[in-house]
N, C-alpha and C positions, 0 to 999 in steps of 0.2 A: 504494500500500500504506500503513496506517494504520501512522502511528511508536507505538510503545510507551516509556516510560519505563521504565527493566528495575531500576531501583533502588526506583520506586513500587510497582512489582509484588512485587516481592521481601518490600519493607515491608507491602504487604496481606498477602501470603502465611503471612508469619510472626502476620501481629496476628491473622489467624482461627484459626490453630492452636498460638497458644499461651495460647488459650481453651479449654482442655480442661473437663468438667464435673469438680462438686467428689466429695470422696470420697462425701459422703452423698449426691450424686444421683445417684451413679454405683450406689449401696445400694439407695436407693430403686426407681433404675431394675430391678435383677436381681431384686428381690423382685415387684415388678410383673410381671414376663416370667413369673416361675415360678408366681403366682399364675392368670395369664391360661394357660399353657401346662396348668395341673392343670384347668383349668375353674373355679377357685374364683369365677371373678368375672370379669367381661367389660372388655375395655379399655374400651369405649364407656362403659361403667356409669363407669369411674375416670373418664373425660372428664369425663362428668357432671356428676360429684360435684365435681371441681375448680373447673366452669366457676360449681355454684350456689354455692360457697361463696367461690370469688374473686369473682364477677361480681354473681350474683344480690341473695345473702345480703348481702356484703360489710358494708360498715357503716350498711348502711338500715334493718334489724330496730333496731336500737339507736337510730339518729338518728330513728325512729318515736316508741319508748319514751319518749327525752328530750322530741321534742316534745309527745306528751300529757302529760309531768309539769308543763312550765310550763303547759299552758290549762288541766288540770283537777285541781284543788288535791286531792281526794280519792283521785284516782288517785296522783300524786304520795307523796301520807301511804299509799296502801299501798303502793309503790314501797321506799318507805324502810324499812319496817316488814319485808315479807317481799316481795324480789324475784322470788324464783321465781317467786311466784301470781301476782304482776302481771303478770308477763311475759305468765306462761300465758292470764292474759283475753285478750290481743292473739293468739293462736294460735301464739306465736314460742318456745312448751317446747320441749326439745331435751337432748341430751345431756351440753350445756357448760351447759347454764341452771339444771339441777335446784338448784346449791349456789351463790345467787348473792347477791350483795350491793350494795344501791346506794349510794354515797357521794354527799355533794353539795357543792359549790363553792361556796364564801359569801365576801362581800365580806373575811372574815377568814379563811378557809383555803384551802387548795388542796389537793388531794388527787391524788396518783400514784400509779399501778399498778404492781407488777413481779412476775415469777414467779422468785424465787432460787435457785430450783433446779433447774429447767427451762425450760418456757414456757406453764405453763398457761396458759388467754387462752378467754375466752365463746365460742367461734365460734360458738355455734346464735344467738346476736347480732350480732355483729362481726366474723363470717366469719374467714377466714384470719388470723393474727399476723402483723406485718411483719418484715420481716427482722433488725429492730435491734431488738425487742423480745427476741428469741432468744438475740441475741449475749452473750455471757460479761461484756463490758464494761458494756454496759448494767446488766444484772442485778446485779455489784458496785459500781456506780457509784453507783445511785440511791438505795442504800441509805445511802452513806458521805455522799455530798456532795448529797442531790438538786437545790438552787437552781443549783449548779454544771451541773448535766445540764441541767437545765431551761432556764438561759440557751443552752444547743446549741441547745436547740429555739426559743428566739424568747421564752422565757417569763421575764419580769424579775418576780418580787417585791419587793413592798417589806418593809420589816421588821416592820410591823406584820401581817402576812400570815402565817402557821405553815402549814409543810407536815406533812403526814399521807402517810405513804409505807406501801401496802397489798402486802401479799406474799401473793400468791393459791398458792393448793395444787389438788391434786386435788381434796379436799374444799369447798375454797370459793376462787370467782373473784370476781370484782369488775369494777364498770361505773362509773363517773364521769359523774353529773348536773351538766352545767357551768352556768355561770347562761347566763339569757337575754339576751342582747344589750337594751340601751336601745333604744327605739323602733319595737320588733318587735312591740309589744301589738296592732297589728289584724290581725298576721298569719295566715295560716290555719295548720290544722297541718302540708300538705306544704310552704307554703313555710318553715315553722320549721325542719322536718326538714332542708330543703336545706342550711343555716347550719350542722349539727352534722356538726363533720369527727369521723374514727374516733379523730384524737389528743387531741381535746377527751375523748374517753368512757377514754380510757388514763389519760388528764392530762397530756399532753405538750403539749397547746393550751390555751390558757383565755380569751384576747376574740377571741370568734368576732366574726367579717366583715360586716357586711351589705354584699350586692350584692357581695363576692368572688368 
């Protein structure tokens, strides 16, 4: 007969269940029941929806954008000018995209995102918001001290650098044109794309990787 450990068991026992979900998924979850129970909407459809907009979507609409901004300087100049329409030539219009604003990263600014009073955030770009962008701290933080937030995330300034801190609304979101890595100029445009993580386009990243 196999021995058991009856204290390791115990210790599992208790660590899976007192994992309960949070209030809001537990909200989220009963509004979904009640929606699929009226027929408003099918769970498969919600699957869907979650899987293009985690998975699909994610931050490759965006990491697309950036890379045509550094090859083609035109595109770029209307990027800055009016993001929307830019977007739109790429096919990537959407819901979060209509009020949309692009910032850019120069060897003298750095530019961060934050939504202060919610969490707006581009998803028909950038798909899904990460969890710390939502959080309450974040959202006070960035505004008060942002080099201080910014070194959380791996991002040192120097003092000759000024940050620009963007607070997106319903009416207007915002995307972060990070520069180009050095040495990337014979690159194509998906291998550029690969180099733009989703916190480069927040501003919570700014020397992107090569070969990361």
């Amino acid at each position: 007969m196999a021995s058991f450990d009856q204290k390791k068991i115990t210790e599992i026992h208790q660590h899976l269940h007192s994992h309960l979900p949070s209030d809001s998924a537990l909200r989220v979850k009963a509004l979904e029941t009640i929606l699929v129970e009226k027929g408003m909407v099918k769970s498969e459809s919600i699957d869907r929806w979650v899987e293009v907009y985690a998975d699909d979507i994610g931050p490759k609409r965006g990491a697309h954008v950036v890379a045509r901004a550094w090859t083609d300087p035109a595109f770029k100049e209307r990027l800055l000018a009016d993001a929307a329409s830019a977007v739109d030539e790429m096919g990537y219009k959407g819901p979060a995209s209509g009020h949309l604003k692009a910032v850019e990263n120069t060897d003298d600014i750095h530019n961060v995102v934050v939504c202060t009073l919610c969490s707006c955030y581009p998803f028909a770009i950038l798909g899904m918001a990460p969890n710390w962008y939502k959080t309450a701290a974040y959202r006070a933080r960035v505004v008060r001290e942002p080099r201080a937030v910014l070194e959380e995330f791996g991002v040192t300034l120097g003092e000759d650098v000024g940050v620009h801190v963007w607070d997106s609304t319903a009416e207007l979101r915002y995307i972060v044109i990070p520069q180009q890595p050095a040495g990337t100029d014979g690159m194509s445009a998906e291998e550029l794309a690969a180099l733009v993580t989703r916190n480069s386009m927040i501003g919570t990243d700014r020397d992107l990787k090569v070969g990361a």
